[in-house]
C-alpha positions as CSV (number, residue, x, y, z in Angstrom):
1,X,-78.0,-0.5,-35.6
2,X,-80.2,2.1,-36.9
3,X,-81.9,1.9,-40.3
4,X,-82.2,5.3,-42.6
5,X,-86.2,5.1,-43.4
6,X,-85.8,8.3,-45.3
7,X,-87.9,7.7,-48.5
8,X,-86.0,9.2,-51.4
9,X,-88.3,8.5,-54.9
10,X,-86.5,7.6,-58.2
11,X,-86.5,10.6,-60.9
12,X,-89.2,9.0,-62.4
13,X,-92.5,10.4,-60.9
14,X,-94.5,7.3,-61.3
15,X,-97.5,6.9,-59.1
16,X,-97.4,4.5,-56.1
17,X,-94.6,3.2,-53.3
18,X,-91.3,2.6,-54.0
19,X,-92.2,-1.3,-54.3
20,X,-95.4,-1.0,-56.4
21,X,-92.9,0.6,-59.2
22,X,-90.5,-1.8,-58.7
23,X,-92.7,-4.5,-58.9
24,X,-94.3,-3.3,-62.3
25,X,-90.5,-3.3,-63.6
26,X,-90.4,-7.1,-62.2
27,X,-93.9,-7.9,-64.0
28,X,-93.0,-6.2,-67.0
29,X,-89.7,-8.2,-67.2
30,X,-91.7,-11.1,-67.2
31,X,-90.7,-12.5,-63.9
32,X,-93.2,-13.5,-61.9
33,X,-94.9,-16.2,-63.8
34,X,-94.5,-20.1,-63.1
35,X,-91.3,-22.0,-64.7
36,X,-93.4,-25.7,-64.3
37,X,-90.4,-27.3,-66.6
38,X,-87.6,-26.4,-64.9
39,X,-89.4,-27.5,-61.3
40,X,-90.8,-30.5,-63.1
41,X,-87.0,-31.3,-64.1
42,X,-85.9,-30.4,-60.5
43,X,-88.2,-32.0,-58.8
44,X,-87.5,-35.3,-60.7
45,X,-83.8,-35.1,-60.5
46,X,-83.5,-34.9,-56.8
47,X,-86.4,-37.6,-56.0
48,X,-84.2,-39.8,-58.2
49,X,-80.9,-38.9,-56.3
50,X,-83.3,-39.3,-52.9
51,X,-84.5,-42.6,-53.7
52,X,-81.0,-43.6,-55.5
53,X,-79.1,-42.7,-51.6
54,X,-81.1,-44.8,-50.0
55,X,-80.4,-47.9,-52.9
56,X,-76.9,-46.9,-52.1
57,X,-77.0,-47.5,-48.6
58,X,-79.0,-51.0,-49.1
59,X,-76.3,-52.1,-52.0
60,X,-73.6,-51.0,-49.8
61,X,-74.6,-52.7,-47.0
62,X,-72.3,-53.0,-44.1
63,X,-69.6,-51.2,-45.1
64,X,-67.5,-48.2,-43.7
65,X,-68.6,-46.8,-47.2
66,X,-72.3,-46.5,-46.3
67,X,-71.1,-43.3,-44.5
68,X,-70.2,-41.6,-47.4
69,X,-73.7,-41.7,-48.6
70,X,-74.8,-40.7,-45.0
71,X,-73.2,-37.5,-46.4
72,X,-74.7,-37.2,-49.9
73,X,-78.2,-37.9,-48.7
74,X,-77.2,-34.7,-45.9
75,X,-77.2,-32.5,-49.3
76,X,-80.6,-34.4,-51.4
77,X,-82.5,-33.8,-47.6
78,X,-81.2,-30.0,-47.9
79,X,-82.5,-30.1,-51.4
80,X,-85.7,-31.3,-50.3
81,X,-86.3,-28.6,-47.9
82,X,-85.3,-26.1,-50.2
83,X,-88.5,-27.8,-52.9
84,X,-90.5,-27.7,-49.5
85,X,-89.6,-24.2,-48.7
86,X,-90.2,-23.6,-52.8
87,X,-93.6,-24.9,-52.5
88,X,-94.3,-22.9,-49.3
89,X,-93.7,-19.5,-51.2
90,X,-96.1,-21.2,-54.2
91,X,-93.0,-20.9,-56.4
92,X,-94.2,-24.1,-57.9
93,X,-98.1,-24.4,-58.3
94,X,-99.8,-21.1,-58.1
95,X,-102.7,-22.9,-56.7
96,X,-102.9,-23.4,-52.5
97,X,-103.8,-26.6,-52.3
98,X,-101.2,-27.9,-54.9
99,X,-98.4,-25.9,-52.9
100,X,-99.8,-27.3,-50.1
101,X,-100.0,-30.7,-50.7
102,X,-96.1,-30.8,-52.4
103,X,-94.6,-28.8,-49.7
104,X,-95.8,-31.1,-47.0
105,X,-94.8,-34.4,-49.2
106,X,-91.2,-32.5,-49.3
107,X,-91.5,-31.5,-45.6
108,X,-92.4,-35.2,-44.7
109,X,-89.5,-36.5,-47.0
110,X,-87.0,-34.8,-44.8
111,X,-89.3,-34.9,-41.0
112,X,-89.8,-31.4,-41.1
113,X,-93.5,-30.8,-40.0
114,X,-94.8,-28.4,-42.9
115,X,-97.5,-26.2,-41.0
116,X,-94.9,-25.4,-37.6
117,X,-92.4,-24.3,-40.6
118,X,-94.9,-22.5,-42.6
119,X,-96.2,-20.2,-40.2
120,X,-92.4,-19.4,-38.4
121,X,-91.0,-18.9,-41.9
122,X,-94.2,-16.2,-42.7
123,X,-94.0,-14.6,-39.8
124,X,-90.1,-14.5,-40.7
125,X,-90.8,-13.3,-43.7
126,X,-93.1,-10.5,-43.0
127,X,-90.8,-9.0,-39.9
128,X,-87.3,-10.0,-41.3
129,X,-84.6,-9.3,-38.8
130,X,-86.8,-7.5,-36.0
131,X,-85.8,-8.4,-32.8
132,X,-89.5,-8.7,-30.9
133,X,-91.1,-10.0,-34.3
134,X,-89.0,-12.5,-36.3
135,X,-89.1,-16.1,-34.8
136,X,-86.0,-16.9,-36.2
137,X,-84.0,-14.2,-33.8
138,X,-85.6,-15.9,-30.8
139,X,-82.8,-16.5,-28.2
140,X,-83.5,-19.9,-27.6
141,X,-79.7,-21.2,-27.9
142,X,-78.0,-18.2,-29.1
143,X,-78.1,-14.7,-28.6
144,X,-78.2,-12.0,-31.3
145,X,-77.8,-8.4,-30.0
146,X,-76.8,-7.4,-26.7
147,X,-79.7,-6.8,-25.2
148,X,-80.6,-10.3,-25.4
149,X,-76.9,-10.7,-24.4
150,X,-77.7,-9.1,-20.7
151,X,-81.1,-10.9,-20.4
152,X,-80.0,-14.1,-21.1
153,X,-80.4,-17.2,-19.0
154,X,-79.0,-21.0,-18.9
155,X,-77.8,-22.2,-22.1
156,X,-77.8,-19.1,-24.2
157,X,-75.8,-17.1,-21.5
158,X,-73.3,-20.4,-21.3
159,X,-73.1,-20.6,-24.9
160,X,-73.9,-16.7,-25.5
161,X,-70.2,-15.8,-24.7
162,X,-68.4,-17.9,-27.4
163,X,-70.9,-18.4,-29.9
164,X,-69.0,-17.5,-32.6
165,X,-66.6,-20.2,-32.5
166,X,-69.3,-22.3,-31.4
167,X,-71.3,-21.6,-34.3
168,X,-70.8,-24.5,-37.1
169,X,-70.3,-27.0,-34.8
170,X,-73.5,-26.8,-33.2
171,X,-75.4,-26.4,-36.4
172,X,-74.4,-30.6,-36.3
173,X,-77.7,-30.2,-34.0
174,X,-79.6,-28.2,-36.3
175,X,-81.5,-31.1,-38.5
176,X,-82.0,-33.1,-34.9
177,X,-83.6,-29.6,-33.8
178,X,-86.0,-29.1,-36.7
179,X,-87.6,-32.6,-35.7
180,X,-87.2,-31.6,-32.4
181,X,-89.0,-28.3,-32.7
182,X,-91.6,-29.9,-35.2
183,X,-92.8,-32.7,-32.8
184,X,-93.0,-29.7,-29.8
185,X,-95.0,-27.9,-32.3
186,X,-97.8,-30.5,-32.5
187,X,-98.8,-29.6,-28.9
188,X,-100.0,-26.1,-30.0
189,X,-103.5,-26.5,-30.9
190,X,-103.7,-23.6,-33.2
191,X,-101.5,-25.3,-35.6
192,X,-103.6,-26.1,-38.5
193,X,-103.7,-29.9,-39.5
194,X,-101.2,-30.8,-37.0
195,X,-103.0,-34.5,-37.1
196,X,-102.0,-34.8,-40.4
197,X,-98.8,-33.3,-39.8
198,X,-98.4,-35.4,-36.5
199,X,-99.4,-38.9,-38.6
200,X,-96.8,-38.1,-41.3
201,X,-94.1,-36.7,-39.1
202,X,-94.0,-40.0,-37.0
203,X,-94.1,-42.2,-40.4
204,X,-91.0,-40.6,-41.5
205,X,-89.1,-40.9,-38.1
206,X,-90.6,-44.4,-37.7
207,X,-89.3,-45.7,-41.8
208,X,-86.2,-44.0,-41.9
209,X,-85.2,-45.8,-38.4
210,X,-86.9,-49.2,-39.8
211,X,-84.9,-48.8,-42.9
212,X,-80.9,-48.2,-41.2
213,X,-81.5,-50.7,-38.7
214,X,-82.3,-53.1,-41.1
215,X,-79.8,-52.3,-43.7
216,X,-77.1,-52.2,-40.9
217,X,-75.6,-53.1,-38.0
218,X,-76.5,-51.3,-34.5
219,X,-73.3,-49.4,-34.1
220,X,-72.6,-48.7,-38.0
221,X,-76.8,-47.7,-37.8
222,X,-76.1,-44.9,-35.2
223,X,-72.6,-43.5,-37.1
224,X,-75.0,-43.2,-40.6
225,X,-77.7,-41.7,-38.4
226,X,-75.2,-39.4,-36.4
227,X,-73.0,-38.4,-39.8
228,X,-76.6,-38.0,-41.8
229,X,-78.1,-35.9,-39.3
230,X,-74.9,-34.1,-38.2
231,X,-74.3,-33.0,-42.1
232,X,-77.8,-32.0,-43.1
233,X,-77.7,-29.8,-39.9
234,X,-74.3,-27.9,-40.8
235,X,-76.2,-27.9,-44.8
236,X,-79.0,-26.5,-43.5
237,X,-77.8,-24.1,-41.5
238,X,-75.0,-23.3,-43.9
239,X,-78.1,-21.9,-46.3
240,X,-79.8,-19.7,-44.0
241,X,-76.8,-18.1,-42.3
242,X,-75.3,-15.5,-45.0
243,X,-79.3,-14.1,-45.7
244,X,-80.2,-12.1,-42.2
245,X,-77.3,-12.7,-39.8
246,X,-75.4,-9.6,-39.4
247,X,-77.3,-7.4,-40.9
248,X,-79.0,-4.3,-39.2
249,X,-81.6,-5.9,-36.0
250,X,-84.7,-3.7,-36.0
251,X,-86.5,-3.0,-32.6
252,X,-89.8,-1.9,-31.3
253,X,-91.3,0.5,-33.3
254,X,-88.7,0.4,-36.1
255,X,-90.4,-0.7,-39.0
256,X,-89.2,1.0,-42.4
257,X,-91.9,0.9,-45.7
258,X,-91.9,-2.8,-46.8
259,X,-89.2,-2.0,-49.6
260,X,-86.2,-1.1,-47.3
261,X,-87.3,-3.7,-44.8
262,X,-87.0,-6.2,-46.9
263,X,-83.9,-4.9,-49.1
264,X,-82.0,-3.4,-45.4
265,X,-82.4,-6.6,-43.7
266,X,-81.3,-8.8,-45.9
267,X,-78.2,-10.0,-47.8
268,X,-77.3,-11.3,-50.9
269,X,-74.6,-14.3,-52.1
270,X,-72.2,-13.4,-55.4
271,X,-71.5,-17.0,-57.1
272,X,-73.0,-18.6,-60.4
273,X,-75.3,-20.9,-61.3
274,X,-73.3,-24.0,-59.1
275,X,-74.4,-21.4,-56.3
276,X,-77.8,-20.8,-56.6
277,X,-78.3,-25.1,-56.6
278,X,-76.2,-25.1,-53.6
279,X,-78.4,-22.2,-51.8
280,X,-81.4,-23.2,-53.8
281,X,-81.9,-19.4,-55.1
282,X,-81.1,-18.3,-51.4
283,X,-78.3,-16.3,-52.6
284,X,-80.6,-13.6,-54.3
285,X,-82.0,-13.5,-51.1
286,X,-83.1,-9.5,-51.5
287,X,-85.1,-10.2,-54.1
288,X,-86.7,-13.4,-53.1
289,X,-87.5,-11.4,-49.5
290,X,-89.3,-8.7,-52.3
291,X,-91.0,-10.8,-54.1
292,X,-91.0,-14.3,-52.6
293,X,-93.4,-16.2,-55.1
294,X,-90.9,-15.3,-58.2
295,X,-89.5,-19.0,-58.7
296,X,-86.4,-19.1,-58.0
297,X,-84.8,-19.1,-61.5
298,X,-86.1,-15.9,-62.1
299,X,-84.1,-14.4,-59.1
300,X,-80.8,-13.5,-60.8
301,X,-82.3,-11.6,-63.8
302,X,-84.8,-9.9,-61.5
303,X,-81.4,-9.3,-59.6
304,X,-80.1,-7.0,-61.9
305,X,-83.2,-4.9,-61.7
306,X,-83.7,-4.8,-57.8
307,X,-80.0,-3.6,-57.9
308,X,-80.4,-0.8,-60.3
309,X,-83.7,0.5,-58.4
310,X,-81.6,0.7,-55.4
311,X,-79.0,2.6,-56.8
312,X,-81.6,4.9,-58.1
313,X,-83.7,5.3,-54.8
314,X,-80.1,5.3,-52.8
315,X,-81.0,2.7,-50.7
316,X,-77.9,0.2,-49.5
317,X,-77.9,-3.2,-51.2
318,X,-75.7,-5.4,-50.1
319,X,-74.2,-7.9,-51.8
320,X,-70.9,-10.3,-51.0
321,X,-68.9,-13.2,-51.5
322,X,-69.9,-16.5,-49.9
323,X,-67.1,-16.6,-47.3
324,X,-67.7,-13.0,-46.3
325,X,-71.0,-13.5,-45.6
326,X,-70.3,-15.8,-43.4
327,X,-67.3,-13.8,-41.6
328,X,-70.3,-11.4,-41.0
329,X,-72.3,-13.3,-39.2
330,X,-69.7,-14.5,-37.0
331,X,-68.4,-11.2,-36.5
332,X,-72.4,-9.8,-35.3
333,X,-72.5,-13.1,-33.1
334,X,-69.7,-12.1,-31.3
335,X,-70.1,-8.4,-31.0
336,X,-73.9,-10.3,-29.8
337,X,-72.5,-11.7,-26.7
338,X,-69.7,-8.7,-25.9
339,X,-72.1,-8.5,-22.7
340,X,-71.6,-12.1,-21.3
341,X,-67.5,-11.5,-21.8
342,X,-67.1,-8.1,-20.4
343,X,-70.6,-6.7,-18.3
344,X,-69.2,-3.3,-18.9
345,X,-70.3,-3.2,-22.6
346,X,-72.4,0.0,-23.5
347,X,-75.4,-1.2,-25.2
């Protein structure tokens, strides 16, 4: 799909880009400083629920039950990722280090290695959507235009032809894939403090285990791990799909000014405030693609801005219910893989 780059400025003659006046209308709303209270008050509540999951699952003991906090510690290790990714943006601390050091404590909590993340979600972040340049349209399982469609190989050419149907139930795999893919990661030598990264990665994998094999038996161990693992995969995954997928895939040279590649590429959630703790702010996903350092708090007043800037420049903003979003990612996936189905599909 091709994007209109056509720069059309706002009636009001103000020097700079599009973005530079849009951002002074963010600053001058106020929104890009710190909210430490409301992330000290996050932060604390889901430690508590973190730490209170795993009391449940020791209280509970063996007990058919203990799966049912399998699946509400699937949601607190979502949430965790979300304060990692939070962190990551410095969201929390404006200083590096802090962000550093909290985002990997987060990253840890959930066996995410923090640096392999960092750097895929910045490169994602700076290319959103571009087929050569975002790591997170890489074909490795599934396929996401049609070109990639006709080159594919093994798995994604197998899987490439139904993905759409196949699509929840192999986000099950997702959480087992990002320890997967941070543990491949530590074999890349340009990652920065992949030691440290390395040292805490294993500790999690090796207490988590300690602590459901010793709370439980063998066989109930494996259906907590399997349930736990399975659920924070379909979460995770669940909070990432409605943002990017199905929206307009940039190629080679296609790269509009940073305003309408950001804004083009990207989608946002409707819902209230139960919806921005369930996506963790994800849902104003435009304007945290714009300006991701804003806390996320801040996203659905500057929301209301971002929108009204659109209208004036006449640049498409897209915004939709939950379920939509995801019927449009499904739809793209399958449109995707037309190739593997019929080889006669025009590109």
């Amino acid at each position: 799909m091709t994007i209109d780059t056509t720069v059309r400025p706002p009636p009001s003659e103000a020097s700079g880009s599009d973005f530079a006046r849009l951002s002074r209308r963010i600053a001058d709303a106020g929104l890009l400083g710190r909210r430490p209270g409301y992330y000290a008050v996050r932060i604390t509540v889901v430690a508590v629920l973190y730490v209170g999951g795993w009391a449940a699952v020791a209280l509970i003991g063996d007990s058919w039950w203990t799966l049912t906090v399998a699946g509400f510690l699937a949601v607190v290790f979502g949430q965790v990722a979300l304060i990692a990714h939070d962190a990551a943006h410095r969201q929390v601390f404006r200083r590096r280090r802090a962000s550093e050091a909290s985002g990997r404590i987060a990253g840890t909590g959930v066996g995410m290695s923090y640096g392999w993340w960092q750097d895929k979600h910045t490169r994602h972040h700076a290319n959103p959507n571009h087929e050569e340049l975002d790591p997170d349209l890489d074909p490795d399982l599934l396929v996401w235009s049609r070109d990639q469609a006709r080159a594919a190989k093994g798995l994604p050419r197998l899987i490439g032809r139904w993905q759409a149907f196949l699509f929840f139930p192999l986000l099950t795999l997702e959480g087992v894939n990002l320890h997967v893919s941070s543990v491949k990661a530590l074999a890349n030598r340009s990652l920065k403090h992949r030691t440290l990264d390395g040292t805490l990665l294993f500790a999690h994998f090796a207490l988590y285990l300690t602590v459901v094999l010793w709370l439980l038996p063998p066989g109930m161990a494996i259906a907590f791990i399997v349930v736990h693992q399975g659920l924070f995969g379909v979460y995770l995954g669940s909070l990432f799909a409605p943002n990017h997928k199905g929206m307009p895939i940039l190629t080679g040279d296609d790269r509009p000014d940073f305003l309408r590649r950001q804004v083009l590429t990207s989608r946002n959630v409707r819902g209230g405030r139960f919806t921005d703790i369930a996506l963790g702010g994800l849902n104003h996903q435009i304007e945290h693609h714009l300006f991701p350092s804003m806390p996320s708090p801040n996203l659905r007043k500057a929301r209301t801005i971002v929108r009204r800037y659109c209208e004036e420049l006449g640049v498409d903003y897209l915004e939709t219910g939950l379920i939509t979003s995801y019927r449009q990612a499904l739809t793209s996936l399958h449109e995707a893989g037309a190739p593997l189905r019929h080889p006669g599909v025009p590109a």
